[in-house]
C-alpha positions as CSV (number, residue, x, y, z in Angstrom):
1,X,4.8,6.6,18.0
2,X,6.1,9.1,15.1
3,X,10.0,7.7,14.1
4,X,13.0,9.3,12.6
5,X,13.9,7.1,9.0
6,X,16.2,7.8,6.8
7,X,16.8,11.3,8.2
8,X,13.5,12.3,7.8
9,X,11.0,12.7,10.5
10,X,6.9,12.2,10.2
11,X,4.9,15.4,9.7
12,X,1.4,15.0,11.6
13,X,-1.0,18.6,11.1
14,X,-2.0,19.6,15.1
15,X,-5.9,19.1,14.0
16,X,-4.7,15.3,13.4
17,X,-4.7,12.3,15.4
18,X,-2.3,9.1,15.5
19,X,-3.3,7.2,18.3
20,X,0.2,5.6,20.9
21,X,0.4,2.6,20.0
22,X,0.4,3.5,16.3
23,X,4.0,3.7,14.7
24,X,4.7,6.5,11.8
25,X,8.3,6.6,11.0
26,X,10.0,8.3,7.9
27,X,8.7,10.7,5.1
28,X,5.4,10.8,6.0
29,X,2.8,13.4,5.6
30,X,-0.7,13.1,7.5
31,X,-2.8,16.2,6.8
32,X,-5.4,18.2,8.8
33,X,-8.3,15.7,10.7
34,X,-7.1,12.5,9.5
35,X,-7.1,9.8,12.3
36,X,-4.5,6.8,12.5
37,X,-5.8,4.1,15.1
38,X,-4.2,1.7,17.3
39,X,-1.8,-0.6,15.7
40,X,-1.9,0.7,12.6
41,X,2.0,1.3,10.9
42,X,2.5,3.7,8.5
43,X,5.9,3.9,7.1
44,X,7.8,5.5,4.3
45,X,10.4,2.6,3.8
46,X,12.0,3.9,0.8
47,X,9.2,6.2,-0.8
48,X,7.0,8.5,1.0
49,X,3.4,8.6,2.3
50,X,0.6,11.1,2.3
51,X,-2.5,10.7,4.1
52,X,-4.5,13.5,3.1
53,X,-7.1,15.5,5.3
54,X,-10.1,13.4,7.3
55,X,-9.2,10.1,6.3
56,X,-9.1,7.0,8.3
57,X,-6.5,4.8,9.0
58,X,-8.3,1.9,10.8
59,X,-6.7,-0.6,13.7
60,X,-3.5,-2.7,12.4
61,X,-3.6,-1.0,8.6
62,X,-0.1,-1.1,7.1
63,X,0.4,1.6,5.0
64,X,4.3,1.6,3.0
65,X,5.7,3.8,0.8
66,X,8.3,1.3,-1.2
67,X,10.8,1.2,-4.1
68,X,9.8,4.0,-6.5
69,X,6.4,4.0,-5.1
70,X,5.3,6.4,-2.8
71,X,2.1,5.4,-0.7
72,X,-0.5,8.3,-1.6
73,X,-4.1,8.6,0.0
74,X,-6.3,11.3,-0.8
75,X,-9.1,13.0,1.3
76,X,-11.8,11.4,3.4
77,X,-11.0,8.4,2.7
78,X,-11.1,4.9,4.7
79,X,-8.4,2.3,5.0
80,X,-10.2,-0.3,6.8
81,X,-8.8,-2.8,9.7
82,X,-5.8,-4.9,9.0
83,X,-5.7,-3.6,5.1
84,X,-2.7,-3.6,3.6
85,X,-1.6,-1.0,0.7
86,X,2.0,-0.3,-0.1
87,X,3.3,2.1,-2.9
88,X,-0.5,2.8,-4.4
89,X,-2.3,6.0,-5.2
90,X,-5.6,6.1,-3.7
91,X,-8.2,8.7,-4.9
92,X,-10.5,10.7,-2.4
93,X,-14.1,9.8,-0.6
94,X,-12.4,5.9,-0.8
95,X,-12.9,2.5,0.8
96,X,-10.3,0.4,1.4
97,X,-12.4,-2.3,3.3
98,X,-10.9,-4.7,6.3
99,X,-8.1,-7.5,5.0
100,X,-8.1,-6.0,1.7
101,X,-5.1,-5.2,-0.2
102,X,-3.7,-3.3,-2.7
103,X,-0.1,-3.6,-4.5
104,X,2.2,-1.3,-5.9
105,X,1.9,0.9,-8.8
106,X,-1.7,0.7,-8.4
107,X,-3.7,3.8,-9.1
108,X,-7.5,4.0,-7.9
109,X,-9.5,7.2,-8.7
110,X,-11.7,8.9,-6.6
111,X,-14.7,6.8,-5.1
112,X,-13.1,3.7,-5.4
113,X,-14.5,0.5,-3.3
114,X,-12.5,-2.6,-2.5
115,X,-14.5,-4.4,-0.8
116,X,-13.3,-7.0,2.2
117,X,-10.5,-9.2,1.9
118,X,-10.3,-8.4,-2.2
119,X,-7.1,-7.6,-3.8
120,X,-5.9,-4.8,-6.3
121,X,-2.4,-6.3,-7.7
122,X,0.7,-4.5,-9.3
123,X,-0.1,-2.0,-11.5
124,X,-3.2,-2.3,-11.7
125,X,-5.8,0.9,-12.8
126,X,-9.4,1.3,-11.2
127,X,-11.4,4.4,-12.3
128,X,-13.8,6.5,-10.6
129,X,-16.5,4.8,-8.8
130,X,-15.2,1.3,-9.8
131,X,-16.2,-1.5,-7.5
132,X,-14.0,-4.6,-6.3
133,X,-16.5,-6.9,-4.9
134,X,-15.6,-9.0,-1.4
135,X,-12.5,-11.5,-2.0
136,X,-12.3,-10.9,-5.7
137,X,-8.7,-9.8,-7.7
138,X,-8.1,-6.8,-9.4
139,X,-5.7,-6.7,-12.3
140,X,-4.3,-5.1,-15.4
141,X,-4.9,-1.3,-16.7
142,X,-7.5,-1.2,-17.7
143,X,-8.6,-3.5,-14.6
144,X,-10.0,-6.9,-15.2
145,X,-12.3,-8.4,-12.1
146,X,-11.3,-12.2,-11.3
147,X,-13.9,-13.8,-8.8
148,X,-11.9,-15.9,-6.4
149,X,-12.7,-19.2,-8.6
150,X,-10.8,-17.4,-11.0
151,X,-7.4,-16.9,-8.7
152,X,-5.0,-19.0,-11.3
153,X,-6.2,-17.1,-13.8
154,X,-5.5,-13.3,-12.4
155,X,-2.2,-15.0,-11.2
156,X,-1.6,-15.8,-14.5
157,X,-2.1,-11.9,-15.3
158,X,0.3,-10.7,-12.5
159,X,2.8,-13.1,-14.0
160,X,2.0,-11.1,-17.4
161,X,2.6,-7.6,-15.8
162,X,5.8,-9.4,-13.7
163,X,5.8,-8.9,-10.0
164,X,9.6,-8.0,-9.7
165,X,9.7,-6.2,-12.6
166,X,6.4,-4.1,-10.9
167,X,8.1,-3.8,-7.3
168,X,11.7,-3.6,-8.0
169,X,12.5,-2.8,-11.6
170,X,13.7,-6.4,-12.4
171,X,12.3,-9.3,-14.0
172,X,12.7,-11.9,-12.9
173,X,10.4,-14.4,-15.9
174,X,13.4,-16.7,-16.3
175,X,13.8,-17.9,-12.8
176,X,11.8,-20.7,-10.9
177,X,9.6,-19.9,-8.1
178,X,12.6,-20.7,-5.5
179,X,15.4,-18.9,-7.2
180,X,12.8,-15.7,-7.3
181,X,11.9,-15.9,-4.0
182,X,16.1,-15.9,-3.5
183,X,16.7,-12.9,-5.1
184,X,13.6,-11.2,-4.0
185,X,14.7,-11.6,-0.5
186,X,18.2,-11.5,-0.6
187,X,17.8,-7.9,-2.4
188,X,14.6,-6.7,0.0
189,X,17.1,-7.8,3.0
190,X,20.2,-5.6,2.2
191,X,17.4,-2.7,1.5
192,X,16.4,-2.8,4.6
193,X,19.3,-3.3,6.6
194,X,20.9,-0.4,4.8
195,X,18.0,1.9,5.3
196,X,16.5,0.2,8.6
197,X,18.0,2.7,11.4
198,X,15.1,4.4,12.8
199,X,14.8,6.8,16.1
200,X,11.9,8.5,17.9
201,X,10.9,11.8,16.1
C-alpha cells in the first residue's frame, strides 16, 4: 500500500516491486528493480528514504526516515527479515541480516555485513567490507565491536555518544532513566500526532 504523508506521496520506478500488503507512505524513493516484500513498512516519518536500484527489502523490515535522518540504502543491497534501520546510511552490495538493527546517524560503507540479530547504535561508522558478527554491538566512529558479554559495556558507549542527543538534538545526561523515557515520549508523541495524517497515494 503506497501512502500520502506529510504531503508527499511515495515514488516507486515501474521496473520495481512492493508487494500489497507492504505499506510505503511519505517521501520515499524506491528505484529501478528493487523488491519490498510482504509486511515490510517503509516510511519517511520526518526524513526521507531512498531505496536504491535491486535491493531487497525482506518480509516485516521497518525501514524510517526520522528526525534529521533520512533512511538511505544504496544498490543491491539486502535488508533482511524483521530488520530494523531508521535514519542510517547504508552503502551498496550490503547485508542487513534478519532481526538486526541499525540506529540513527549510522553510516556503513559499501559491503558492509551485519550479521543476525547484531546491532549498529547511534552514530556509529562501519567502513568498507567491515563485519558485525551474529548478536554482537556496534558502536562509536570509528566502530568498536562489543560481543554480547560485553552489552553494559557498549551501553556504556551509547550513553557516551547520548541517545537523545543522537536522535533528537537533545541531551538528556542529567535526567534518570524515567524522567528520559518522559520526555522522550512525550516529545516523539506530539511529533507524530502533528505529522501522523496519512492517505492512500
Amino acid at each position: 500500500m503506497l501512502r500520502q504523508l506529510r504531503g508527499h506521496s511515495p515514488t516507486v520506478h515501474p521496473e520495481a516491486r512492493v508487494a500489497p500488503t507492504a505499506v510505503v507512505s511519505g517521501a520515499v524513493t524506491i528505484g529501478p528493480g528493487a523488491v519490498v516484500l510482504d509486511g515490510a513498512v517503509i516510511t519517511a516519518e520526518s526524513a526521507s528514504v531512498e531505496i536504491g536500484a535491486e535491493s531487497i527489502v525482506m518480509e516485516n523490515a521497518v525501514v524510517r526516515g526520522a528526525g534529521s535522518h533520512p533512511a538511505v540504502v544504496g544498490e543491491r543491497t539486502m535488508i533482511g527479515p524483521g530488520t530494523h534501520i531508521t535514519g542510517a546510511r547504508i552503502g551498496s552490495e550490503c547485508m542487513i541480516a534478519t532481526h538486526s538493527s541499525v540506529f540513527n546517524g549510522a553510516h556503513l560503507d559499501d559491503g558492509v555485513l551485519v550479521a543476525i540479530g547484531a546491532i549498529v547504535h547511534v552514530g556509529t561508522r562501519l567502513l568498507e567490507g567491515d563485519r558485525v558478527p551474529m548478536q554482537h554491538i556496534a558502536v562509536g566512529d570509528p566502530a568498536e565491536i562489543y560481543p554480547p558479554e560485553r552489552a553494559a559495556e557498549a551501553h556504556r558507549a551509547v550513553e557516551r555518544i547520548g541517545f537523545t542527543t543522537q536522535v533528537f538534538g537533545h541531551d538528556t545526561g542529567d535526567l534518570s532513566f524515567r524522567e528520559s523515557m518522559a520526555w522522550l515520549c512525550g516529545t516523539y508523541s506530539r511529533a507524530l500526532r502533528r505529522h501522523g495524517h496519512e492517505k492512500e497515494a
